[in-house]
C-alpha positions as CSV (number, residue, x, y, z in Angstrom):
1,X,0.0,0.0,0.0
2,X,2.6,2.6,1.0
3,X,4.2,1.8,-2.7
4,X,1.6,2.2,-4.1
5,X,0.8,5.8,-2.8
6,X,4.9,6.6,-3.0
7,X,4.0,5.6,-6.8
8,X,1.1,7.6,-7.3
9,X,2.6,11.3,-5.6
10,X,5.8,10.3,-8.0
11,X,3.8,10.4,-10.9
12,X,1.7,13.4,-9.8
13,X,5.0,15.2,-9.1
14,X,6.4,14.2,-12.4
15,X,3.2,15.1,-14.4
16,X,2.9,18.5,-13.0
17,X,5.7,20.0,-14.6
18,X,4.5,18.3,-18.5
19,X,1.5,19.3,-17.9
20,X,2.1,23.1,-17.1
21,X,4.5,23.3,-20.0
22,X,1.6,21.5,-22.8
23,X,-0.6,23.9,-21.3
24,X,1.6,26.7,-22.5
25,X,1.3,28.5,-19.2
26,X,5.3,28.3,-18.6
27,X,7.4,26.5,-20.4
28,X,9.5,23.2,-19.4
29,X,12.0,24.2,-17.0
30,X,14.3,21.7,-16.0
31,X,16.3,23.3,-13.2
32,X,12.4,23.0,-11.2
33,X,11.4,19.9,-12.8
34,X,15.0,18.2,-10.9
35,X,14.5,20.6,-8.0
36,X,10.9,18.8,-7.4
37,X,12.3,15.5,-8.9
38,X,15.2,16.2,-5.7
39,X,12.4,17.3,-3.2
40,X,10.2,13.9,-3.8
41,X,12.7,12.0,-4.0
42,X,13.7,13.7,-0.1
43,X,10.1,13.2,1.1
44,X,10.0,9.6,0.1
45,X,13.9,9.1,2.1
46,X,12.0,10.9,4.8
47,X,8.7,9.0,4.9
48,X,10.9,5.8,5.2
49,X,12.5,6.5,8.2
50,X,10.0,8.2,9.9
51,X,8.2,5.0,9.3
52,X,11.0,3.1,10.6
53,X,11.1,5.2,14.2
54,X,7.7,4.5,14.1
55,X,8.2,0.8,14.2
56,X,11.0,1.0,16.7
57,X,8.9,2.9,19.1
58,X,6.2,0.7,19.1
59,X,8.3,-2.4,19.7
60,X,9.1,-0.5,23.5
61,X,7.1,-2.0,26.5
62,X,7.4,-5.5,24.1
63,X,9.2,-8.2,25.2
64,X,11.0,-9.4,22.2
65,X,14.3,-11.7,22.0
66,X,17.5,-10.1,21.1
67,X,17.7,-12.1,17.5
68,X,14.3,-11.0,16.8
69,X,15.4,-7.1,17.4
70,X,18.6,-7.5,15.3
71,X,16.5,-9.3,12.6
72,X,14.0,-6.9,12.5
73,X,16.9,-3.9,12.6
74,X,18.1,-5.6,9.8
75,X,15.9,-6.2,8.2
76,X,15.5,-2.1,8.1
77,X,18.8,-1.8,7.2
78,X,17.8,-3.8,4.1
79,X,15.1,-1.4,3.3
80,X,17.4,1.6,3.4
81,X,19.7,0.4,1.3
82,X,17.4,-0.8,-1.4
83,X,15.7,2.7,-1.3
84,X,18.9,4.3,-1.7
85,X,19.7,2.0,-4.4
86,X,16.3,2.8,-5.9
87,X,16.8,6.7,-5.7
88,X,20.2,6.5,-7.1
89,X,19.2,4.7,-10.5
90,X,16.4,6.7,-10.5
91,X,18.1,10.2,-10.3
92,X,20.7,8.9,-13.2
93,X,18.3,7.6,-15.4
94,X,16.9,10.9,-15.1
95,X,20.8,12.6,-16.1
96,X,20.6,10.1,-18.7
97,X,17.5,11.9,-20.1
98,X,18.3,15.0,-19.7
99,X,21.6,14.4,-21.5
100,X,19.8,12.8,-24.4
101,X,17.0,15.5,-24.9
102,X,19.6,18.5,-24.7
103,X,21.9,16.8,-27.3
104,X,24.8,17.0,-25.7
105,X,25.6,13.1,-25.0
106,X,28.6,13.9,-22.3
C-alpha cells in the first residue's frame, strides 16, 4: 500500500511539470522539474524512516528476544539500502535523459 501511494505522488509530481508546459502557461523548465524530482525523492527518504522510528517505538514496553530485534533492525537496514539504491538509479536515469534531450551526450 505505502508503494503504491509513494508511486502515485511520484507520478503526480512528475506530471505536473509536463503538464504546465503543454498547457503553454510556462514552459518546461528543468532546473524545477529536478528541483521537485530532488524534493520527492527527499520526502519519500523521509517517509521511510519516519516509518521506521515508528516501528522502533512501538516495539518499546514489548518483550522481544534479542535475534528478533537485530533481525528486525536488519531487516531495516535492508530497506534503506534498497531505497537508496532505488533513488540512485532513478536520479541517473533521469541525467541520462536530460543528457539525451539536450543533445549534448557527455
Amino acid at each position: 500500500m505505502r508503494k503504491l501511494l509513494i508511486g502515485v505522488i511520484a507520478g503526480l509530481m512528475l506530471s505536473v511539470p509536463v503538464v504546465r508546459a503543454r498547457a503553454g502557461q510556462a514552459p518546461y523548465d528543468p532546473k524545477a522539474a529536478m528541483k521537485s524530482f530532488k524534493a520527492l525523492q527527499d520526502a519519500q527518504w523521509k517517509s521511510l524512516i519516519h516509518q521506521q522510528k515508528s516501528q522502533k517505538q512501538s516495539w518499546k514496553g514489548t518483550q522481544m528476544t534479542k535475534a528478533a530485534r537485530q533481525q528486525m533492525n536488519h531487516q531495516m537496514e535492508h530497506e534503506r539500502r534498497q531505497l537508496r539504491e532505488k533513488l540512485r538509479n532513478e536520479m541517473q536515469a533521469w541525467k541520462d535523459r536530460d543528457r539525451m534531450t539536450n543533445g549534448n551526450g557527455h
